[in-house]
ZAMARGU-4260 file (C-alpha; in steps of 0.2 Angstrom, whole numbers, plus 5000, padded with zeros to 4 digits):
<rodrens>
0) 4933/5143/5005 | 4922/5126/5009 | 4928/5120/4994 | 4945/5120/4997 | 4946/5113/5014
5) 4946/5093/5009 | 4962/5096/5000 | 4968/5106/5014 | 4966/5092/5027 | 4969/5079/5015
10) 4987/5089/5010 | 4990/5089/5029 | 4985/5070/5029 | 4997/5065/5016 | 5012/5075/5023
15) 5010/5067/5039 | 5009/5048/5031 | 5021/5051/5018 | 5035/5040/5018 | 5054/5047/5017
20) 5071/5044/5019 | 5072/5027/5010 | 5086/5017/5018 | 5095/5004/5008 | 5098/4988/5018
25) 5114/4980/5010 | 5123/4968/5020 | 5116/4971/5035 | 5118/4961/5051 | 5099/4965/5054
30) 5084/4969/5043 | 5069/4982/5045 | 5070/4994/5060 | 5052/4985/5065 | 5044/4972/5051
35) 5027/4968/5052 | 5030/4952/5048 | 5044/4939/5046 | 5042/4923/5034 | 5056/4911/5041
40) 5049/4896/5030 | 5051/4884/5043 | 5055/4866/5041 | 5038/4856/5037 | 5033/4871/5024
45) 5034/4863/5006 | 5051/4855/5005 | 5053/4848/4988 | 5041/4860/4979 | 5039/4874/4967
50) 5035/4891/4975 | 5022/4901/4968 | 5008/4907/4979 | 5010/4896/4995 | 5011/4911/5006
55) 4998/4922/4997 | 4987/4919/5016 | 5003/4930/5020 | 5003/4941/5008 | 5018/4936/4997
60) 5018/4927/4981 | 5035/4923/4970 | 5038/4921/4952 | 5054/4922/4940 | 5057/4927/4923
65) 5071/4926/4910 | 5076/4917/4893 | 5075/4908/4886 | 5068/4899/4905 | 5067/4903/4920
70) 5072/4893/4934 | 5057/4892/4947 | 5058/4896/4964 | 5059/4881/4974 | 5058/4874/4993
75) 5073/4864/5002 | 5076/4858/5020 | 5095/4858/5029 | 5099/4848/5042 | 5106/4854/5061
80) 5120/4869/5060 | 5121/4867/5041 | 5117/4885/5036 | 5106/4897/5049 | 5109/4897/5068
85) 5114/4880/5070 | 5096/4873/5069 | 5085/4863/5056 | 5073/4874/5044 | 5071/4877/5028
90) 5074/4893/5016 | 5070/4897/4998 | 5081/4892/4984 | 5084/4893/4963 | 5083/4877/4965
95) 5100/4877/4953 | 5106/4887/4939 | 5098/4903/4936 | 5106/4909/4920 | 5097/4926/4914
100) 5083/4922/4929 | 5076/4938/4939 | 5066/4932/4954 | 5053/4942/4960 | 5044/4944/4976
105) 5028/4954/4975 | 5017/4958/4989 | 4999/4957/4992 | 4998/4977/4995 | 5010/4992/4996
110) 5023/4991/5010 | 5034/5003/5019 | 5049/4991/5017 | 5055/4974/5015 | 5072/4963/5018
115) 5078/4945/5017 | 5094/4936/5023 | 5103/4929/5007 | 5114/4918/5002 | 5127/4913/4989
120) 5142/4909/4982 | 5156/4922/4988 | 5160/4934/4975 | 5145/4936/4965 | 5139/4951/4963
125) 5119/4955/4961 | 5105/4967/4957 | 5092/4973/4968 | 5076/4982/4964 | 5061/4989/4973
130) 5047/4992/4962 | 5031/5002/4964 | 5016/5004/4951 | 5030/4995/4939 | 5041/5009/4942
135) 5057/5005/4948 | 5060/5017/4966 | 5075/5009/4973 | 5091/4999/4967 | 5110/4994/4971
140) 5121/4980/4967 | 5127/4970/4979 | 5141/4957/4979 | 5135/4937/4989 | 5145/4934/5004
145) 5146/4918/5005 | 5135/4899/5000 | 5132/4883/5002 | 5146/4875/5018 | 5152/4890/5020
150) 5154/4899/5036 | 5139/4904/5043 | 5137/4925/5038 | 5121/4933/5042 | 5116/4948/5028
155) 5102/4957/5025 | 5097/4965/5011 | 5081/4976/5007 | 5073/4993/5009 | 5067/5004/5023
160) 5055/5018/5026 | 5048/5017/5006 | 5033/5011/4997 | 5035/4997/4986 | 5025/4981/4978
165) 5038/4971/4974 | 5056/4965/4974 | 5067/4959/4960 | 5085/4953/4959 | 5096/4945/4949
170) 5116/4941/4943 | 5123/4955/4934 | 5133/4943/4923 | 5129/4927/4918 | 5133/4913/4930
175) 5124/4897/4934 | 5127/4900/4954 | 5112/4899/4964 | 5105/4904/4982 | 5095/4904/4996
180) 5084/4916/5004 | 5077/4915/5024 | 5068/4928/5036 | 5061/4939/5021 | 5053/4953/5032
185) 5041/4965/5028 | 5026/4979/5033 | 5009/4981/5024 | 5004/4998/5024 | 4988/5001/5033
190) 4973/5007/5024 | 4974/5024/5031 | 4991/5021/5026 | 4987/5017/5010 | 4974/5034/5006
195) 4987/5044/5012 | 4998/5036/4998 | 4984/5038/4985 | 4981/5056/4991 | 4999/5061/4989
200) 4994/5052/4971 | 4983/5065/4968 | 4993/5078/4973 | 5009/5072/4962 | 4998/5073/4946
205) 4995/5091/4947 | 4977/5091/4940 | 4964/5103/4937 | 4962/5109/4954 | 4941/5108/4952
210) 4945/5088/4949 | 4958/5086/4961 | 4945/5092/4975 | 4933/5081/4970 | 4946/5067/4970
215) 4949/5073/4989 | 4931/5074/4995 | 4930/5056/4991 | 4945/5049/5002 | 4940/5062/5013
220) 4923/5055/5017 | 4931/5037/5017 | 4942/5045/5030 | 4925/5049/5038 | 4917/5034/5038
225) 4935/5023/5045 | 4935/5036/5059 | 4917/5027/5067 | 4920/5009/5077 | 4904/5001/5070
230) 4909/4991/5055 | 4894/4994/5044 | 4904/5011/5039 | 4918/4999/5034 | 4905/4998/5020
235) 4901/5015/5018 | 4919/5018/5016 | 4918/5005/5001 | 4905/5015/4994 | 4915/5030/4995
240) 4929/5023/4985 | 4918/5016/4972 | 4914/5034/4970 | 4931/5039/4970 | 4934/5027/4954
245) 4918/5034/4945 | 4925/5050/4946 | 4943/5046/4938 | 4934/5035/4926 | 4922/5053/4921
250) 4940/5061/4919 | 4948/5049/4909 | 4956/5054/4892 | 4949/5071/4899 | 4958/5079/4913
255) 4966/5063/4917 | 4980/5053/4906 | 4974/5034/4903 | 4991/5031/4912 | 4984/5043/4928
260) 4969/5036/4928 | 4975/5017/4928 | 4986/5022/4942 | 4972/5028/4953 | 4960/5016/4952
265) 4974/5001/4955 | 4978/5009/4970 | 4959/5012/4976 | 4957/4996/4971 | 4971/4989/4984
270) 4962/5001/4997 | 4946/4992/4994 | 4953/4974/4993 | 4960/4980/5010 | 4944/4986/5017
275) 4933/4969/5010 | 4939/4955/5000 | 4922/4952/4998 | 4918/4967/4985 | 4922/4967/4967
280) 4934/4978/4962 | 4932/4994/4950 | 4936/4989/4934
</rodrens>
């Protein structure tokens, strides 16, 4: 019976964190319920640059893909009552065409949602995905309400109450429109947060059940160690996760898939880059 009781709690633990109910945010007036965070790329940021990992201190960094190039995400001011509440900032462009370009936003850890106001030409229809683990959880098309000069339209667009690493959009058909993005919102997952994603991982994967216990003994005791106020335990809860990856690496191509075992350990790594920065990672 011992045995059994850290995947009872831990199966408890889960259920309670787990996230459900994904809602879609597609032309909304207003973005998540309550964001963490909110990066409204003010006016002095980079203006005249390409975007990459500017706002990595914030947790986001931005790339695009496509062929046979991709257009890079760029940085541009407007002036007074051009685009966004009648007052100077700046926002985050295609910097021009984007023919066959997806741009993606990924964050520095899960999150339980994330939304931006957009802009482009009227008409236009888009893709958006949410992606998790390189799994895509969440999609719609939506169609651009209006661009540059035209009448101010606040729209958000996004997803709420669901786990995902990164956003990716794009025109569904080939265009050389652009647009702008402003407000991009968002909400890291905690690291308690965060083990109650890997233990519902755990769960999901429907192991031996010998394994799986000792999986949960280990987040268990992390658990443990987080529960104490003195930050020394932060590093014994280091220590527990590092025992956490030994185990899946003893299991792998045994009672786990190479593809389980990849997955586990990338997320135990985001919970110890979460923990320390300091600490290598399990490789």
């Amino acid at each position: 019976m011992n045995a059994l009781k850290p995947s009872l709690f831990l199966l408890l633990f889960a259920a309670a964190l787990s996230v459900a109910n994904a809602t879609d945010i597609n032309a909304a007036a207003t973005g998540l319920t309550s964001p963490q965070s909110t990066l409204d790329f003010g006016v002095d940021d980079f203006n005249g640059v390409v975007i990459t990992n500017q706002y990595q201190g914030s947790g986001v960094t931005f790339s695009s893909s496509g062929s046979p190039s991709a257009n890079p995400w760029s940085y541009k001011t407007f002036p007074v009552g051009e685009f966004f509440n009648g007052i100077e900032g700046g926002h985050l462009t295609s910097g021009g065409s984007l023919e066959g370009t997806t741009y993606s936003i990924q964050f520095s850890g899960p999150v339980s949602g994330a939304a931006f106001n957009f802009k482009a030409f009227p008409g236009l229809e888009w893709n958006l995905t949410a992606w998790r683990h390189g799994v895509i959880v969440g999609s719609f098309n939506f169609d651009s309400d209006g661009g540059a000069h035209a009448p101010l339209i606040i729209r958000f667009y996004g997803f709420d109450d669901i786990e995902i690493d990164t956003l990716r959009f794009m025109r569904t058909v080939p265009s050389g429109a652009g647009f702008e993005l402003d407000n991009l919102q968002f909400s890291l997952l905690s690291v308690v947060d965060q083990i109650g994603t890997l233990v519902n991982t755990v769960i999901s994967m429907n192991i031996n059940a010998g394994i799986s216990n000792a999986l949960d003994a280990k987040l268990g005791a992390t658990l443990t160690a987080l529960e104490d106020a003195n930050t020394n335990n932060d590093i014994a809860a280091v220590n527990t996760m590092y025992a956490f990856c030994s185990s899946v690496e003893a299991q792998r191509n045994k009672k786990l898939t190479t593809t389980q075992a990849d997955q586990l350990i990338s997320q135990a790594n985001g919970i110890i880059a979460l923990l320390d920065s300091s600490y290598s990672l399990c490789q």
